[in-house]
N, C-alpha and C positions, 0 to 999 in steps of 0.2 A: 504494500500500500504506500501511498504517498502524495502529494500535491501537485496538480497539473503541471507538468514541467520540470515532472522530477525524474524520470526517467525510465518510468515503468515499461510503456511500450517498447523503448528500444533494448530493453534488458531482456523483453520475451521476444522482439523480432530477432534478437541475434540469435535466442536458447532455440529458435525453430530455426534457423540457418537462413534466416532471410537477409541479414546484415554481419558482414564481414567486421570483428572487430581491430583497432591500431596495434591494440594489444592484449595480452591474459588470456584464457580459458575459460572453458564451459564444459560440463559433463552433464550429460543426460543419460538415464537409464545406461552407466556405464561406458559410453561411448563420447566421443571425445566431439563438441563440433566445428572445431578447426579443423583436425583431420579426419575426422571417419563421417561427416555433414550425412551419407545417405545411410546410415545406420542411425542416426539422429532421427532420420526422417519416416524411417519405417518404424521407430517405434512414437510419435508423438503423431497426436490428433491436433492441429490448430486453427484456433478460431479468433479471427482476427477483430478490429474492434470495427469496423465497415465491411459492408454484406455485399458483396460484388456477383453482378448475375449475365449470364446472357438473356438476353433480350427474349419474348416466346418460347421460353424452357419451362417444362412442368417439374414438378414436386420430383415425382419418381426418377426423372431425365437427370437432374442435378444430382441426384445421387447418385445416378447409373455413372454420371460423365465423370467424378471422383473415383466411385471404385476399378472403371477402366484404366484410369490413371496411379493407382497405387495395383494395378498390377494382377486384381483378381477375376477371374478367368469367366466365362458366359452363364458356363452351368453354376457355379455358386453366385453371383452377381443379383441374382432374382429374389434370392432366400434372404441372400444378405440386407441387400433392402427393404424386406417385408419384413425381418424382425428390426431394423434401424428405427422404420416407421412406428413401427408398434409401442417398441421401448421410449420415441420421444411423443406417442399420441399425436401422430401426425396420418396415420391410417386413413383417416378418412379426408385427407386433403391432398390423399397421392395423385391425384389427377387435375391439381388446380393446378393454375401459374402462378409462379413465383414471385412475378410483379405482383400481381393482386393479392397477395398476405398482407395481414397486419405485422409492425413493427415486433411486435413479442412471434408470432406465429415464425420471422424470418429468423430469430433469434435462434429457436427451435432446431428449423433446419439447420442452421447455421453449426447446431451443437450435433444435430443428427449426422451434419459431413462427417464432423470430424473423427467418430466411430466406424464408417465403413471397412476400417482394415484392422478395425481391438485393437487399437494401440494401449501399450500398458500406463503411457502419458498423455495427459491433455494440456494443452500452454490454451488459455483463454483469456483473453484479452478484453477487458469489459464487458463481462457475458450479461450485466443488467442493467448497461446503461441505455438510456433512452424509453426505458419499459415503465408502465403503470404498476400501481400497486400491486396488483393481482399476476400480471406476467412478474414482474422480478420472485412475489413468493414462489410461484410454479416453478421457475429457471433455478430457486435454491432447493426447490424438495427434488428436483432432475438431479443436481450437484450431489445430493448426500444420496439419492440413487445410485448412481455411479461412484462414488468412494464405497460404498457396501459392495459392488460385485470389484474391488480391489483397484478400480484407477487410480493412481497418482496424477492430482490436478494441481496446476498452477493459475491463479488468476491473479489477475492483473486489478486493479479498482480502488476508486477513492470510495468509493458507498459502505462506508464503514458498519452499517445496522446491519447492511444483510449478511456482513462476513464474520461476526462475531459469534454466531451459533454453528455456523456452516464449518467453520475452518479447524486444524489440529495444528498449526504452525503460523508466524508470522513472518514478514519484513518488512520493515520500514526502512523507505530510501527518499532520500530528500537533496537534489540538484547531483543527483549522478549516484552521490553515494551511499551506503548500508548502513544506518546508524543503528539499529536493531534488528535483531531476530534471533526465533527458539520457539520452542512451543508454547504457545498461548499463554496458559497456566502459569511458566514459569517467566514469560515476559511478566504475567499481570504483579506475579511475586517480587519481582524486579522494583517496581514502581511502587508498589506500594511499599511505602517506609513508614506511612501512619496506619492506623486500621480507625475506619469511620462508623459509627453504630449511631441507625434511628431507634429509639426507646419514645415508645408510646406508653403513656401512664392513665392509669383508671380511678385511682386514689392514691392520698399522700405521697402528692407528685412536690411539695414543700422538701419533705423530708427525704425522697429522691434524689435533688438536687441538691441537695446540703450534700449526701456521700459522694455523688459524682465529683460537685467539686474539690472535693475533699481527696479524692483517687491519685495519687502519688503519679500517677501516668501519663494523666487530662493535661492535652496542651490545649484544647480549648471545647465551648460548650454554647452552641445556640439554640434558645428558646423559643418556640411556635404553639402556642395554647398548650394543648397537652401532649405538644411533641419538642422533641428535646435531638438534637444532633451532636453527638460526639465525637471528639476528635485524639485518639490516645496514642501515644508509645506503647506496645504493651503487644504481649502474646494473648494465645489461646488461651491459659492458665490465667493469667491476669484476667483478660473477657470475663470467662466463667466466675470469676475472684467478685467481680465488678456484680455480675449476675444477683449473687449467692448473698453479698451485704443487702442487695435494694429488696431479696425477696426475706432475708432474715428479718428484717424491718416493719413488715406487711406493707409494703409500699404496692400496689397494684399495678402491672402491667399488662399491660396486652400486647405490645411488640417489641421483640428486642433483636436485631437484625441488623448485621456488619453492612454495609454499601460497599458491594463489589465495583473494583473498578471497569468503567469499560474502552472499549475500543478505542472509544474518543478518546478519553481519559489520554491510553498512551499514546495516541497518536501526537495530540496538544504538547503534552511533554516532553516527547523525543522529539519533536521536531523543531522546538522550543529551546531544546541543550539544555532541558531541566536533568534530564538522564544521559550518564554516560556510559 
């Protein structure tokens, strides 16, 4: 992930051998794409972030004209396509043209190309930009589709909400370079150096906030009727510490829940040089 102009796309046009780089390396499922580019290319599906067609081409045509082109033969050609169709629910638009799709529907195909030959990778390229609410959810339940029958996906995108449930890794690159990345989880552990707790109270919310602020840990504490936001140094043991005074107290609660951070969260920071 990253900000317009930071150099997503040509980090996935080169990992798909479209752009020759000055200098460095790439490896893809093993294979080098400096020098082994067409072992690169039999194993990755890609989808670019503009949808390019021939003019009076049907649904099924556009597929047929890809799988001929990656090489597979007449008699599997047929099958291949009718389960491509299937899997992205495009069955029953095999016989439309291509111009005439909606924006999400060319989306679709766009992601149905890039399966025609099972590649074990996918490099995609804003697979949800330009979509309505409804196509982007659909394009993320396809995504985790496809990591359940084992693809390894690569996307590319600044639409940070939809890649935060979707995703097992990140990166973050901002004007060329990598300033983070790792799996999710332990980016989110990275940044967080405070833990944030809403505490919702139902009585002797007085007496609540006298221990809170009292907690040896509290760097700080905002009040909203009977919601309280906390801000602590402090572990799991601490948390539960913090828990275990306001309920020995009869202080009444009804919510007491950390604020995970999210995507945003680290996006804002890392790209900000709050983390390094």
């Amino acid at each position: 992930i990253g900000p317009n102009g930071a150099g997503k796309s040509t980090s996935i046009r080169f990992l798909a051998t479209l752009l020759k780089a000055s200098r460095g390396e790439g490896v893809v499922n093993g294979y080098s794409v400096t020098s082994d580019p067409m072992n690169v290319r039999r194993s990755v599906g890609y989808m670019p972030d503009n949808f390019g067609v021939y003019d009076g081409m049907k649904v099924w045509e556009f597929l047929d004209f890809f799988a001929v082109a990656y090489g597979i033969g007449r008699s599997k050609r047929k099958q291949v396509i009718t389960d491509v169709l299937e899997l992205l629910d495009l069955t029953y638009k095999r016989d439309d043209f291509v111009n005439g799709l909606s924006r999400g529907m060319k989306q679709r195909l766009c992601l149905a190309k890039t399966l025609v030959h099972d590649p074990p990778v996918l490099i995609l390229d804003e697979p949800a930009s330009g979509l309505d609410p409804r196509a982007r959810l659909e394009v993320k339940a396809l995504l985790k589709e496809l990591r359940r029958m084992g693809k390894t996906i690569l996307i590319s995108s600044h639409i940070l909400t939809e890649l935060a449930d979707c995703c097992t890794s990140i990166g973050i690159i901002e004007r060329g370079q990598l300033l983070m990345d790792g799996p999710i989880e332990e980016v989110y552990r990275r940044i967080r150096r405070n833990r944030i707790v809403n505490i919702k109270f139902t009585s002797n919310m007085d007496i609540g906030l006298t221990i809170i602020r009292s907690n040896p840990h509290l760097l700080d504490c905002q009040v909203d009727n009977h919601q309280v936001t906390v801000e602590l140094s402090a572990d799991d043991n601490a948390l539960a510490g913090l828990l275990r005074d306001l309920a020995r107290n009869d202080v009444g609660i009804r919510n007491f829940a950390e604020k995970d951070p999210t995507l945003e969260d680290v996006f804002m920071m890392v790209t900000k040089g709050l983390v390094t």
